[in-house]
Backbone of each chain as ProteinMPNN parsed JSONL, in Angstrom:
{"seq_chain_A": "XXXXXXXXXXXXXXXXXXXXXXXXXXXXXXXXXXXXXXXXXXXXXXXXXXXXXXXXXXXXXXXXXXXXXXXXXXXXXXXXXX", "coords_chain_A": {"N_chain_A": [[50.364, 28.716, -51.77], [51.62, 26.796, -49.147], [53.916, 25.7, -47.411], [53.893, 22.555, -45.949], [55.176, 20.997, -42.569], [56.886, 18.16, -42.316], [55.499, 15.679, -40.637], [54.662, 13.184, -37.931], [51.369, 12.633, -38.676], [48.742, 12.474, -41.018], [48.478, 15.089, -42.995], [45.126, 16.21, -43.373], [42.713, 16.213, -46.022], [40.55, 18.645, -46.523], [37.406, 20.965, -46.81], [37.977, 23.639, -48.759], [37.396, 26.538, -46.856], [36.864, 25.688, -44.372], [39.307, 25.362, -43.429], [41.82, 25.546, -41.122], [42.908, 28.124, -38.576], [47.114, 27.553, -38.294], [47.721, 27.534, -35.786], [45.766, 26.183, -33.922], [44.951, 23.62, -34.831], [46.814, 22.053, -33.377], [45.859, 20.288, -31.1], [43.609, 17.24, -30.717], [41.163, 15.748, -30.306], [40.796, 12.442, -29.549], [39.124, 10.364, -28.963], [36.166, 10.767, -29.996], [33.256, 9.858, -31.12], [33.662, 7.242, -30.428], [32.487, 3.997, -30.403], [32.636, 1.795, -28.039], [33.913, 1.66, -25.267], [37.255, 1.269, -24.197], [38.699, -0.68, -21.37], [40.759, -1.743, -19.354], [41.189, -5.168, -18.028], [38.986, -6.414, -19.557], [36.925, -8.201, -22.414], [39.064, -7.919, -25.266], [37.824, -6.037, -28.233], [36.928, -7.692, -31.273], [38.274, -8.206, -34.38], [38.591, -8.005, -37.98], [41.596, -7.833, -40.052], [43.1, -6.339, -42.882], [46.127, -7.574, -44.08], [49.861, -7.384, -44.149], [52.302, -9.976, -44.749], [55.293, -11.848, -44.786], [55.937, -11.444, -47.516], [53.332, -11.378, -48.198], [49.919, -10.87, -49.138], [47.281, -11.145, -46.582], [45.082, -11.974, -44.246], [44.177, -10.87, -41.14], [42.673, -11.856, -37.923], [41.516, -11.745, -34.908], [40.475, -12.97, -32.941], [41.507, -15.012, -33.597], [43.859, -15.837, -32.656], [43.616, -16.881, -29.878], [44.006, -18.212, -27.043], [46.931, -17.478, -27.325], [49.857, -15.199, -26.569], [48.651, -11.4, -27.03], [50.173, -8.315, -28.377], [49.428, -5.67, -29.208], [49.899, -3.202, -31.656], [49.068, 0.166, -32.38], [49.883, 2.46, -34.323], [51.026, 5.881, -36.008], [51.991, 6.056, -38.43], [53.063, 4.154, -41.525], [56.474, 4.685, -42.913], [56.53, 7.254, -41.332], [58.565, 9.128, -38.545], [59.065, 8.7, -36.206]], "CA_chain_A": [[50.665, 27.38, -51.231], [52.582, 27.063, -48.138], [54.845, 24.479, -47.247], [53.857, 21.322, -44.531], [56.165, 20.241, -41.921], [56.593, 16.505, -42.313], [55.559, 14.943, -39.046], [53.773, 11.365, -37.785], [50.183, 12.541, -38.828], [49.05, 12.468, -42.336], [47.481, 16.388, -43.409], [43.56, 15.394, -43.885], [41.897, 17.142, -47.181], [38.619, 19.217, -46.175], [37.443, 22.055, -47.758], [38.7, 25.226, -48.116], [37.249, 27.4, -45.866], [37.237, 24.74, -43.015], [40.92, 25.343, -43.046], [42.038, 26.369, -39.532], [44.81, 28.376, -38.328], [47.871, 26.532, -38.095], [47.705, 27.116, -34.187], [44.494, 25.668, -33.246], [45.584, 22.329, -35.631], [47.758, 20.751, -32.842], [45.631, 19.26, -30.633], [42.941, 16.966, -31.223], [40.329, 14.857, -29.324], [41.009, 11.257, -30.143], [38.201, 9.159, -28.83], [35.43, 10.89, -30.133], [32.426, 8.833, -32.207], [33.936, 5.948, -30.403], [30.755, 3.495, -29.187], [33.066, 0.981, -26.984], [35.2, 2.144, -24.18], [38.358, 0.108, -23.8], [38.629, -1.353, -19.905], [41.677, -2.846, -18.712], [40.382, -6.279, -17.004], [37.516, -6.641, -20.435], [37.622, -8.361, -23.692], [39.466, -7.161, -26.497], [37.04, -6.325, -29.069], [37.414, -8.904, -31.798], [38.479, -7.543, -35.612], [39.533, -8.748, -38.706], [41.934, -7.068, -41.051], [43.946, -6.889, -43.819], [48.01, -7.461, -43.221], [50.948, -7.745, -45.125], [53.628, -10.452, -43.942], [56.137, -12.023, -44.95], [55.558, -11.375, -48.693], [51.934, -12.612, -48.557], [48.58, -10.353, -48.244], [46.032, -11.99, -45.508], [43.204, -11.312, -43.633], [44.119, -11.289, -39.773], [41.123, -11.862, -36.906], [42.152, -11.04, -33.936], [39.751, -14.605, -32.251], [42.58, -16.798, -34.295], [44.956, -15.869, -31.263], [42.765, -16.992, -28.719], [45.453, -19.122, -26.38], [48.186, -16.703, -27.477], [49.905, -13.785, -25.717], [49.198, -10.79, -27.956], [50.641, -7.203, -28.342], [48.51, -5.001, -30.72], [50.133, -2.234, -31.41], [48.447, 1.035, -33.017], [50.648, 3.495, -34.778], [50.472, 6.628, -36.879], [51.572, 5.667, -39.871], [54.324, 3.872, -42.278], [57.366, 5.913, -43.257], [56.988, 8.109, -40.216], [60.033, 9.185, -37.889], [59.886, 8.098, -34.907]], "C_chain_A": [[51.667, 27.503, -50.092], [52.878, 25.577, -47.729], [54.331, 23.382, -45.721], [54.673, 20.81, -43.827], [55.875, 18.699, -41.698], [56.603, 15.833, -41.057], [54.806, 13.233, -39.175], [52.414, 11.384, -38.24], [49.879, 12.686, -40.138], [47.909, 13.472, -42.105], [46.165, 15.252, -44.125], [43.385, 16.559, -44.825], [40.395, 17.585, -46.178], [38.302, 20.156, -46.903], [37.612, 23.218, -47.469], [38.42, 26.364, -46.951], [36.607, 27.116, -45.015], [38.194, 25.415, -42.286], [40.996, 26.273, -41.661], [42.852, 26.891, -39.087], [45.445, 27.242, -37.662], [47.699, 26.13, -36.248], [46.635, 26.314, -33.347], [44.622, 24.322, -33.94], [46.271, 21.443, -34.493], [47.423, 20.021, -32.156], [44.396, 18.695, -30.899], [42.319, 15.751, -30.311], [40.516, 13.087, -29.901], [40.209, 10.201, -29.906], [36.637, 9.728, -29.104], [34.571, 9.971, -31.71], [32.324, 7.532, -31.615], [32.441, 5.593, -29.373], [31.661, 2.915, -28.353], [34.266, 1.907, -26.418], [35.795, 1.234, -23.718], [38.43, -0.001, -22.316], [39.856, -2.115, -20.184], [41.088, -4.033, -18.217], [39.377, -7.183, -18.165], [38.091, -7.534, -21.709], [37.638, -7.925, -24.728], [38.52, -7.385, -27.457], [37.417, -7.151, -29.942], [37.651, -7.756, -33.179], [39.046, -8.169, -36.43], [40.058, -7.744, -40.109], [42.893, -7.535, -41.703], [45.308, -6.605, -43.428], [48.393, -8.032, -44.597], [52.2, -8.441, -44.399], [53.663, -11.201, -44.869], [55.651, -12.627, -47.073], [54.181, -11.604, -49.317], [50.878, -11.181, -48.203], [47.856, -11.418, -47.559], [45.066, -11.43, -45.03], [43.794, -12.204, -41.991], [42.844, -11.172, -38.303], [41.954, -12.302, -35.981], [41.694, -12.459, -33.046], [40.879, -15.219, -32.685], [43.282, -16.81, -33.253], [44.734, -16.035, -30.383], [44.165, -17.912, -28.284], [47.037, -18.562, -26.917], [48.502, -15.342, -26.551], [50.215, -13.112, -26.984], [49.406, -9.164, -27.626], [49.948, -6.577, -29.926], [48.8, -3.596, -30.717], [49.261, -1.23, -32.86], [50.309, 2.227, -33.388], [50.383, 4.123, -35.8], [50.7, 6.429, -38.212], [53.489, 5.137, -40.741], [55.328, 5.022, -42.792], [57.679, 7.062, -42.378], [58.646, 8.346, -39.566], [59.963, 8.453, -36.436], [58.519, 6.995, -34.953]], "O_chain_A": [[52.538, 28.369, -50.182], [52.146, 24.588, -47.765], [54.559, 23.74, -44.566], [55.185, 19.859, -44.418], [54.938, 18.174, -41.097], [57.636, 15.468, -40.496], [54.56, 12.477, -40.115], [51.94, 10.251, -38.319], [50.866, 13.123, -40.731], [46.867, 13.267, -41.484], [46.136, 14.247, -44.836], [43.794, 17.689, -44.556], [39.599, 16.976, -45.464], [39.035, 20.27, -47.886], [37.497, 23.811, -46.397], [39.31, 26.914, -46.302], [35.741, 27.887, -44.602], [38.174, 25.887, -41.149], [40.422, 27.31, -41.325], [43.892, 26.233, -39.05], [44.98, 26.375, -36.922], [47.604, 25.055, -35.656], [46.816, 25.915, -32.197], [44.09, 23.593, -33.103], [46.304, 20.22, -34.632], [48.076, 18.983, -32.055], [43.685, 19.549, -31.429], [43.027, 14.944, -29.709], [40.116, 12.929, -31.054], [40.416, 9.137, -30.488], [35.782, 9.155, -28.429], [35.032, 9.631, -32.799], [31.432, 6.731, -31.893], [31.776, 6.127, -28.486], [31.677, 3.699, -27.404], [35.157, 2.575, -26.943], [35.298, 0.395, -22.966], [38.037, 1.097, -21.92], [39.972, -2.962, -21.07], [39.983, -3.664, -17.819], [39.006, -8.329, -17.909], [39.28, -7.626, -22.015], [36.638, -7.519, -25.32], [38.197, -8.54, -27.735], [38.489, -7.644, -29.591], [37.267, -6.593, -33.056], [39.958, -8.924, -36.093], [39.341, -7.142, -40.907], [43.507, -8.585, -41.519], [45.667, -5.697, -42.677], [47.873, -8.645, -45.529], [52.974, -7.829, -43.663], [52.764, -11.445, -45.674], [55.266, -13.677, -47.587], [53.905, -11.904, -50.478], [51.032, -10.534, -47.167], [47.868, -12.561, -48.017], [44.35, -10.51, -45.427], [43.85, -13.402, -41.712], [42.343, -10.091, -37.994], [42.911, -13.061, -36.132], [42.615, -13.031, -32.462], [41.251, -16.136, -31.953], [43.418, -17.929, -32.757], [45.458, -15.485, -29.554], [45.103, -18.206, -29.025], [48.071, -19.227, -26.86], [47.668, -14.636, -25.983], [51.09, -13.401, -27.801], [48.819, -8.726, -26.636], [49.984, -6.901, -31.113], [48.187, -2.806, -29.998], [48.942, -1.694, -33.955], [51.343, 2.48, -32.77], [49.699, 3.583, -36.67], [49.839, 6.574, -39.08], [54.608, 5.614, -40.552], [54.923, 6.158, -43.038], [58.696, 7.748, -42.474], [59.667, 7.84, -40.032], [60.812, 7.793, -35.837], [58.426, 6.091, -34.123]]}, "seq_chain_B": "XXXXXXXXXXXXXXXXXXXXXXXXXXXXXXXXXXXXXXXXXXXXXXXXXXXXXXXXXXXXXXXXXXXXXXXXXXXXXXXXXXXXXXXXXXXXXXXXXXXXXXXXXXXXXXXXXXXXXXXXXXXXXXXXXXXXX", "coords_chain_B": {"N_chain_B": [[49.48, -1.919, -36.766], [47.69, 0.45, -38.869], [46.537, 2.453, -40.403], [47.898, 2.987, -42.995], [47.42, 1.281, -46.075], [48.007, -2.271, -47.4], [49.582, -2.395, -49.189], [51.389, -0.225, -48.899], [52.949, -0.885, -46.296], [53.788, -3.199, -47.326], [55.697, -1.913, -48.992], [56.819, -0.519, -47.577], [58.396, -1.681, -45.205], [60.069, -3.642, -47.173], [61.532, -1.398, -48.313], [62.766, 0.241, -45.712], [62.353, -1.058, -43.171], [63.27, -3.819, -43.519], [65.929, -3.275, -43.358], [66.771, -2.503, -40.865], [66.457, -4.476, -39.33], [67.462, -7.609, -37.964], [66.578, -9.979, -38.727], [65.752, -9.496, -41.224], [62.94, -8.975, -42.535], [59.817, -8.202, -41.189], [58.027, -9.651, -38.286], [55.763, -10.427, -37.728], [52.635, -9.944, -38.357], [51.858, -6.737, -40.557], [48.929, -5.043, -39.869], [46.133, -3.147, -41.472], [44.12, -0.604, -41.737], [42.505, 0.881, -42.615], [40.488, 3.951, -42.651], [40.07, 3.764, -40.159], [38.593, 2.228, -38.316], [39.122, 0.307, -36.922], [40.852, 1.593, -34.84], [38.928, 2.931, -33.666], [37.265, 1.405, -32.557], [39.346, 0.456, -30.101], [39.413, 3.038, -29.446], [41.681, 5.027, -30.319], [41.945, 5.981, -32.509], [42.772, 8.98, -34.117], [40.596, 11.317, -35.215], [40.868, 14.05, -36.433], [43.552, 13.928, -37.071], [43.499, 11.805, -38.756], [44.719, 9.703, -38.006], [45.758, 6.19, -36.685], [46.444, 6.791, -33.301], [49.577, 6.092, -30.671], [48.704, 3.344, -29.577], [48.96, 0.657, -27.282], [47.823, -2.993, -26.994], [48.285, -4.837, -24.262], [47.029, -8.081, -24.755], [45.656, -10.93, -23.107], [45.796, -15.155, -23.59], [42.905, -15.668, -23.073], [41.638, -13.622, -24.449], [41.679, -11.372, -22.867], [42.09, -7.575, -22.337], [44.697, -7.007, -20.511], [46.5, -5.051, -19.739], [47.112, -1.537, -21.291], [48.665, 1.078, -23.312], [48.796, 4.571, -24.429], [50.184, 7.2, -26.288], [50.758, 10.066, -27.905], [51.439, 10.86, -31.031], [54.343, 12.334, -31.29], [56.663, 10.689, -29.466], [57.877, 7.768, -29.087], [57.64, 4.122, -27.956], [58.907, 2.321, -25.195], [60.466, -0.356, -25.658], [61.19, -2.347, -23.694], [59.909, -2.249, -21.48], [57.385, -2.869, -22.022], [57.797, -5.734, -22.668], [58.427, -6.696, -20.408], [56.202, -6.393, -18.758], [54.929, -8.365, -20.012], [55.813, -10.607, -19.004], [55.879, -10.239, -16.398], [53.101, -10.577, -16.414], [52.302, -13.118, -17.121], [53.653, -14.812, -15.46], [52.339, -14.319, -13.097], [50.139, -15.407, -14.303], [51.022, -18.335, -14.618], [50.697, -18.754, -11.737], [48.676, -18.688, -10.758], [47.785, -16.639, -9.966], [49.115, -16.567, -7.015], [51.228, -15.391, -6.904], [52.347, -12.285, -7.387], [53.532, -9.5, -8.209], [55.05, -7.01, -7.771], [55.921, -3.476, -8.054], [58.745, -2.478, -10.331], [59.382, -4.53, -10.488], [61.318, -7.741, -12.095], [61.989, -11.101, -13.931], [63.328, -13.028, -11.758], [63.305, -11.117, -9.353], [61.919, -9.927, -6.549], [58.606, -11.849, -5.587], [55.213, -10.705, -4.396], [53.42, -12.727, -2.487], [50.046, -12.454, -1.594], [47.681, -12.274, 0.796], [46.372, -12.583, 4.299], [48.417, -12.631, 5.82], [50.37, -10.782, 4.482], [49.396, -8.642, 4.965], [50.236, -5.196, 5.669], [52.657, -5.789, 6.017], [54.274, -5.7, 3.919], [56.236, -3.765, 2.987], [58.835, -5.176, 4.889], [58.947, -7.044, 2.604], [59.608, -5.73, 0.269], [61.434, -3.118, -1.156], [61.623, 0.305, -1.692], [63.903, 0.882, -3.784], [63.972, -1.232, -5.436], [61.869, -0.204, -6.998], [63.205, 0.816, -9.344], [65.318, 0.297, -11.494]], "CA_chain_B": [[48.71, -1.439, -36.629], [48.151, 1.555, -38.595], [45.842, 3.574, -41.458], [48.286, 2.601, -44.707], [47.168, 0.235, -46.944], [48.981, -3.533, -47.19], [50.3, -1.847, -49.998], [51.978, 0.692, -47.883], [53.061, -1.617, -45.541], [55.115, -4.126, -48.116], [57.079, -0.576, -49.312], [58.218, 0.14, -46.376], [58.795, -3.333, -44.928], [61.237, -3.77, -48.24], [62.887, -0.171, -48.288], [63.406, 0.903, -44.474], [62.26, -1.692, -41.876], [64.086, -4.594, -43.653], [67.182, -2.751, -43.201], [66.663, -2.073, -39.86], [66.019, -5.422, -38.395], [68.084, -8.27, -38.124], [65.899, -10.831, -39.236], [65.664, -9.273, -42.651], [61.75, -8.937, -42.664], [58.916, -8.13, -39.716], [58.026, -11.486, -38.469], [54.397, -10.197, -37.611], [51.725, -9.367, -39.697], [51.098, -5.431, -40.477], [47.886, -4.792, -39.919], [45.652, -1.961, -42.587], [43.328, 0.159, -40.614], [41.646, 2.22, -43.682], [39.414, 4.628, -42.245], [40.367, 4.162, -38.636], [37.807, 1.585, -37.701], [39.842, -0.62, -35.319], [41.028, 2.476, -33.873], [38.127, 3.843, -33.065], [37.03, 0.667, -31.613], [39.836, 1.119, -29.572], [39.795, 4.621, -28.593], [43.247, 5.843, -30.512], [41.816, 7.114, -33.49], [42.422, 10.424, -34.432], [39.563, 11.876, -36.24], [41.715, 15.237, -37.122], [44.876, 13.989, -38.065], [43.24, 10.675, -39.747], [45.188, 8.402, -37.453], [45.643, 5.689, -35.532], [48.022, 7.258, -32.3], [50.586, 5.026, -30.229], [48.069, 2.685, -28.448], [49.692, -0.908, -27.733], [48.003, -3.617, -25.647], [48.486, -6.247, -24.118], [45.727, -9.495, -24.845], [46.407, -12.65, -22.597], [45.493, -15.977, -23.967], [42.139, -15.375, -22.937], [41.081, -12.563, -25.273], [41.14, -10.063, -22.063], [43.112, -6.698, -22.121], [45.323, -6.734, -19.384], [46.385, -3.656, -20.351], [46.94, -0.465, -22.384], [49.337, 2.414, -23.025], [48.601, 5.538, -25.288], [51.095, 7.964, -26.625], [50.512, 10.686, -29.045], [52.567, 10.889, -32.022], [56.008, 12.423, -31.619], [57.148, 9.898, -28.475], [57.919, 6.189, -29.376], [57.185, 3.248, -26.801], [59.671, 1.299, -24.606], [59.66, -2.368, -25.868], [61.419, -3.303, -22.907], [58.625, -2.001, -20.865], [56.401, -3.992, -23.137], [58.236, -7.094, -22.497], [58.511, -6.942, -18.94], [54.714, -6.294, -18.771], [54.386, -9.769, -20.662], [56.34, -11.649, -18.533], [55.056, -10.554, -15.276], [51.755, -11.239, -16.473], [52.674, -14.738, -17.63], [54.627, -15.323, -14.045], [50.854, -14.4, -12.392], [49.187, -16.493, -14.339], [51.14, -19.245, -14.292], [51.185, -19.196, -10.448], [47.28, -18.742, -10.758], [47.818, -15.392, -9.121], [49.354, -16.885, -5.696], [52.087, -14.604, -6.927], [52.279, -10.945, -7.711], [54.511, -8.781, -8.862], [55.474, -5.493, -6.882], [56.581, -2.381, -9.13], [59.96, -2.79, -10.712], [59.14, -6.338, -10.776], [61.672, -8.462, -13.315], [62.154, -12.233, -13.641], [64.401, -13.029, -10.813], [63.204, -10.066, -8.94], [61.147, -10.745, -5.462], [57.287, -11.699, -6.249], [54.685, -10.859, -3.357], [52.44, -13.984, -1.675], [48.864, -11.651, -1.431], [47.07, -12.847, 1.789], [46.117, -11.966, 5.42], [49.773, -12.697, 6.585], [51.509, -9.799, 3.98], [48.857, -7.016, 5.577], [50.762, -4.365, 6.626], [53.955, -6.814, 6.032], [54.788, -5.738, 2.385], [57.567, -2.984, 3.774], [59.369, -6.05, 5.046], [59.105, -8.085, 1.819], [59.787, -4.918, -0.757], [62.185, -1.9, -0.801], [60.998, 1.41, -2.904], [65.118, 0.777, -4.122], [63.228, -2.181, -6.095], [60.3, 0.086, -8.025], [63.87, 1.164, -10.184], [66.032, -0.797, -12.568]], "C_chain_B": [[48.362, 0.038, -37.411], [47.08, 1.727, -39.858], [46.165, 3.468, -43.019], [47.731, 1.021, -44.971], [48.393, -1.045, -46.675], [49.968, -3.332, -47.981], [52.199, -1.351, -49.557], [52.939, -0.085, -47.023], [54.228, -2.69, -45.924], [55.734, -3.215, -48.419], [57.6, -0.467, -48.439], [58.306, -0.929, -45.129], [60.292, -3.601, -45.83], [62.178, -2.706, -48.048], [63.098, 0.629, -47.459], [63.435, -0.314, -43.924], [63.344, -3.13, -42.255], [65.518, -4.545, -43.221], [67.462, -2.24, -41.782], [66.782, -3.248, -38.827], [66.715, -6.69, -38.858], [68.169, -9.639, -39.087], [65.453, -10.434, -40.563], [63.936, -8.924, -42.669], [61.141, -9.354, -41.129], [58.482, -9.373, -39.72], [56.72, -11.173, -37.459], [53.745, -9.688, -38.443], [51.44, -7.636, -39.284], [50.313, -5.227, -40.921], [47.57, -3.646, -40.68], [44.53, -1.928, -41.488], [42.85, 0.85, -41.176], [40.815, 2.372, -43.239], [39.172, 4.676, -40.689], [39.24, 3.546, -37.991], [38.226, 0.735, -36.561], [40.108, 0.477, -34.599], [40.471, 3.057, -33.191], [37.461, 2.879, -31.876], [37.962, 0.69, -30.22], [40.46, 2.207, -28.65], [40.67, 5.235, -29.167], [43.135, 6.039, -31.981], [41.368, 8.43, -33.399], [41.477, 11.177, -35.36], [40.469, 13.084, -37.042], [42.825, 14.737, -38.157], [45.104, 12.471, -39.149], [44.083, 10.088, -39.195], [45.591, 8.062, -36.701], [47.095, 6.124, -34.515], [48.374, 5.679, -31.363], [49.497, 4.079, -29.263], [48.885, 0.984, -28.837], [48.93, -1.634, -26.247], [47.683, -4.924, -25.861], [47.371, -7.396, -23.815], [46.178, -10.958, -24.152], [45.564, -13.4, -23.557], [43.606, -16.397, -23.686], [41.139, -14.517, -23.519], [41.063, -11.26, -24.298], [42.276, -8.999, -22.465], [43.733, -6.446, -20.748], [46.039, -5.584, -18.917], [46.846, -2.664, -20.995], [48.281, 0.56, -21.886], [49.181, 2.775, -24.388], [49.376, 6.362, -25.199], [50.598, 8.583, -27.703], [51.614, 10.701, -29.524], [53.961, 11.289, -31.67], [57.038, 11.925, -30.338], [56.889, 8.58, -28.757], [57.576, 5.742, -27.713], [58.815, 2.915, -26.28], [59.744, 0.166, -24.919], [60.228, -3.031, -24.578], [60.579, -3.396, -21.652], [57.777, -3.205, -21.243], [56.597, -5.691, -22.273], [58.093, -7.288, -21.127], [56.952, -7.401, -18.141], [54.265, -7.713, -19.356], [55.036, -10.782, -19.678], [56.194, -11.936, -17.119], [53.6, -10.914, -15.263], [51.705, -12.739, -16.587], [53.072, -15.309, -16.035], [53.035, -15.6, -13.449], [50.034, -15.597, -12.619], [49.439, -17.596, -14.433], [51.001, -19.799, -12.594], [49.363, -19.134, -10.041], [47.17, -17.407, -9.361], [48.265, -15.174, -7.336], [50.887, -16.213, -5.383], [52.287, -13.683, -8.097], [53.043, -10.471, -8.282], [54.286, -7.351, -8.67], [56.282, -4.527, -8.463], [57.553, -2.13, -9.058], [60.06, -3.632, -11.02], [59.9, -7.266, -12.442], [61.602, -9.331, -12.978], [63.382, -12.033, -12.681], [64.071, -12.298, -9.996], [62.068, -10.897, -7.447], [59.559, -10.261, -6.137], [56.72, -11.044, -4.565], [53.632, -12.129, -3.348], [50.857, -12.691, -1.599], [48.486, -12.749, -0.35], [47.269, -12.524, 3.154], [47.388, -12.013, 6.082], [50.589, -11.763, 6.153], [50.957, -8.348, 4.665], [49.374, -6.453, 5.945], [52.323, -4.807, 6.591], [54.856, -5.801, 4.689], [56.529, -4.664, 2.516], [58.87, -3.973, 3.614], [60.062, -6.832, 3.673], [59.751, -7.066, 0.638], [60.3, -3.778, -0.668], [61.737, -0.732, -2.006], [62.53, 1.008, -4.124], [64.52, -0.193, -5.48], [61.913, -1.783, -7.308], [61.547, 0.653, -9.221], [64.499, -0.106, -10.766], [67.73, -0.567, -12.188]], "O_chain_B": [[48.695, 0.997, -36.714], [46.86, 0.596, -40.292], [45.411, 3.668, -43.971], [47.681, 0.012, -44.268], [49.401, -0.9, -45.983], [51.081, -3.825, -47.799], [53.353, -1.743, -49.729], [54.07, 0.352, -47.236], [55.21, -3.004, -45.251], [56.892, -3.501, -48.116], [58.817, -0.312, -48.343], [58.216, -0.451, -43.998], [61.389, -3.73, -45.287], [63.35, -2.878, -47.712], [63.545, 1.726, -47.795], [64.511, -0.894, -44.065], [64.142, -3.493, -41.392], [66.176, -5.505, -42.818], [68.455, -1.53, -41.621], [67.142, -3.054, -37.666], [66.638, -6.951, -40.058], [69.052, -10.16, -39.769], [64.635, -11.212, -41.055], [64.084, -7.869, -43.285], [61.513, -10.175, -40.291], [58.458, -10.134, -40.688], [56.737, -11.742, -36.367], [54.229, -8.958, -39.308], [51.0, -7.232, -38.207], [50.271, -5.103, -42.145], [48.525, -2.875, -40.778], [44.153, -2.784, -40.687], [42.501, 1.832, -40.521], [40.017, 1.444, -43.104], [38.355, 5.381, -40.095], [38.764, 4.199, -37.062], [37.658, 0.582, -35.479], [39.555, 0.446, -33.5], [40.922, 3.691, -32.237], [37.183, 3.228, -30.729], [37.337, 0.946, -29.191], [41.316, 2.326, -27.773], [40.758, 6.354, -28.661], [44.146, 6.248, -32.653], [40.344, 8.955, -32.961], [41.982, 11.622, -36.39], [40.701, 12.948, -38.244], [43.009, 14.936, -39.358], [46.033, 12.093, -39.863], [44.691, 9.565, -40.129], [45.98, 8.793, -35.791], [48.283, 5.923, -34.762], [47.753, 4.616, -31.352], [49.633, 4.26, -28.053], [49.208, 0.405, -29.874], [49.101, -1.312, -25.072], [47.23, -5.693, -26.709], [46.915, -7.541, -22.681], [46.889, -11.834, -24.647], [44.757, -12.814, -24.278], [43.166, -17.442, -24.163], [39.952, -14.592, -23.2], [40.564, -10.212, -24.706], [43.339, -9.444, -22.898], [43.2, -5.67, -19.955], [46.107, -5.264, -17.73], [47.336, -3.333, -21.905], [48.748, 0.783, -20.769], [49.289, 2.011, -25.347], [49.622, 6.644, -24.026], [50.0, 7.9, -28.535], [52.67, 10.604, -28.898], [54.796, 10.394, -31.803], [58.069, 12.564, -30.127], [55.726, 8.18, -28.694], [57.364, 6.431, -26.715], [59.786, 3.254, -26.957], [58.914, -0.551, -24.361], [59.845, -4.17, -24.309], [60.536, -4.383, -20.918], [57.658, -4.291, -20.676], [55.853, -6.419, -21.615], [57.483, -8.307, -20.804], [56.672, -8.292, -17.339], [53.133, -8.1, -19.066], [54.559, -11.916, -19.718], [56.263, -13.029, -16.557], [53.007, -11.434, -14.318], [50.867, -13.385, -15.959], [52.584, -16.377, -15.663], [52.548, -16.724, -13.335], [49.492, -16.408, -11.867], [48.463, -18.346, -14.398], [51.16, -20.972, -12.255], [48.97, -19.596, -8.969], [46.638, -17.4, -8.251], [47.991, -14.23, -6.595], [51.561, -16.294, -4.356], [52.378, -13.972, -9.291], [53.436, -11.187, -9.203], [53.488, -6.651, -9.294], [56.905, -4.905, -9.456], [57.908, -1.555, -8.029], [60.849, -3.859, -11.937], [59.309, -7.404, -13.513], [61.226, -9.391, -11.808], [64.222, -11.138, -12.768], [64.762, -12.756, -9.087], [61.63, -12.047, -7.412], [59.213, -9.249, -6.745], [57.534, -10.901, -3.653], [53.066, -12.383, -4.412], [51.497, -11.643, -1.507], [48.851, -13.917, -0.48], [48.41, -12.124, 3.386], [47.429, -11.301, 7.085], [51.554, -11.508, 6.872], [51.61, -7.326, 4.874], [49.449, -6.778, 7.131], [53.147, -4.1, 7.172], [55.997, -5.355, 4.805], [57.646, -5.009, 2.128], [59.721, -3.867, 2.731], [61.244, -7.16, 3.577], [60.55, -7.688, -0.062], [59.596, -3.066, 0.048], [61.56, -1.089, -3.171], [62.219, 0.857, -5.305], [64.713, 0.303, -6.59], [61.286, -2.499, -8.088], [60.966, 1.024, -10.241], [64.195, -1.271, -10.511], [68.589, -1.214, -12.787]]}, "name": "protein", "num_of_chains": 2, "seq": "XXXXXXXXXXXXXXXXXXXXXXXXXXXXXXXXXXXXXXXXXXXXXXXXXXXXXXXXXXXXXXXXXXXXXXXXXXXXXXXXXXXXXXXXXXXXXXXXXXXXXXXXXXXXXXXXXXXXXXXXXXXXXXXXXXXXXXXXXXXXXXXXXXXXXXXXXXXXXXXXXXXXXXXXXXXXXXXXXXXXXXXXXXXXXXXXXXXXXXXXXXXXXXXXXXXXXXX"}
C-alpha cells in the first residue's frame, strides 16, 4: 500500500493493472466525451440539480434564473485546500 | 458547483465554510454534480481525476454566457476579477452597448463611445496606465 498525497482531485478506483505510474497521472484531458462546446456569446446549456442551502435540500434549474445575473461556478471538490 | 453529494455539501457548509464566512452560512445554493454530467456539458470535467475543475461563468439575464474562465485544480479564482466582470457587463448593457469598457475598466473608470468618430481616436481617450489597477 503506498500512501496518497491529499490534493483537490479525488483518487478514481479502476482496476488493478490499469494502475499507471505515478508520473504519467498528472495530467489529464478534460473535455473529452463532451457533445456541446461552450462559446462565449451562446446559451448556457440549461440543467437541473440537486443543492444544499440554507439547511434545505432542492432541486436547482438553471431556466429559473432567467432575468438574473448568474455566476456558476465549477469546482473540484468539498473539503479541498485551496 | 462540484461532484459531492448535497450530503457532502451540508458537512462542510456546517464544519469549515460556516466558520469562514461572515454571514454564518453560504447564501447560494451548492450545487451536486454526481458523475460529472454538468461538467461535461460544460467542458470542465475531468474524466481522470473524476472532477469538476475551476470553470466559473458568467450568465446575463438572458441565459447567454458572456463569459468563461478555467483553472485546473491547485490555483483558486480572483472574486474581484469576477465582480468587476459583472459590473462592466451590467454598465454595457444598461447603456445598450453605446458604452464599452476598455481593459482595466472599473466603475468610475473612463468607458469608450464605439463609432466612426473613436477610429484611430482610442489613444486619445485611453492610457495603457489604465489596463492596471
Amino acid at each position: 500500500m503506498s500512501k496518497v498525497q491529499a490534493g483537490c482531485s479525488k483518487p478514481v478506483g479502476q482496476k488493478a493493472e490499469e494502475v499507471q505510474p505515478e508520473v504519467e497521472s498528472v495530467t489529464s484531458e478534460t473535455t473529452k466525451g463532451a457533445g456541446i462546446m461552450i462559446k462565449a456569446g451562446q446559451k448556457a446549456p440549461d440543467f437541473t440539480a440537486g443543492a444544499y442551502q440554507d439547511g434545505a435540500f432542492k432541486e436547482v434549474k438553471l431556466a429559473d434564473y432567467l432575468g438574473k445575473w448568474v455566476v456558476l461556478c465549477f469546482y473540484p471538490g468539498d473539503f479541498t485546500f485551496v | 458547483m462540484s461532484t459531492d453529494s448535497m450530503f457532502v455539501h451540508k458537512m462542510w457548509e456546517q464544519d469549515e465554510l460556516s466558520k469562514m464566512i461572515s454571514a454564518g452560512k453560504v447564501l447560494f445554493p451548492m450545487l451536486s454534480d454526481g458523475g460529472g454530467n454538468i461538467g461535461r456539458m460544460y467542458g470542465v470535467y475531468d474524466e481522470d481525476g473524476g472532477v469538476d475543475i475551476r470553470g466559473r461563468f458568467l450568465i446575463d439575464p438572458d441565459g447567454v454566457i458572456v463569459g468563461y474562465e478555467v483553472l485546473t485544480p491547485p490555483v483558486g479564482r480572483n472574486v474581484s476579477e469576477t465582480l468587476r466582470q459583472i459590473q462592466a457587463y451590467q454598465h454595457v448593457r444598461k447603456t445598450g452597448a453605446a458604452e464599452v469598457c476598455p481593459s482595466g475598466w472599473k466603475p468610475g473608470k473612463t468607458v469608450l463611445k464605439p463609432g466612426p468618430d473613436l477610429v484611430g481616436k482610442v489613444w486619445e481617450e485611453w492610457k495603457v496606465e489604465m489596463a492596471f489597477d
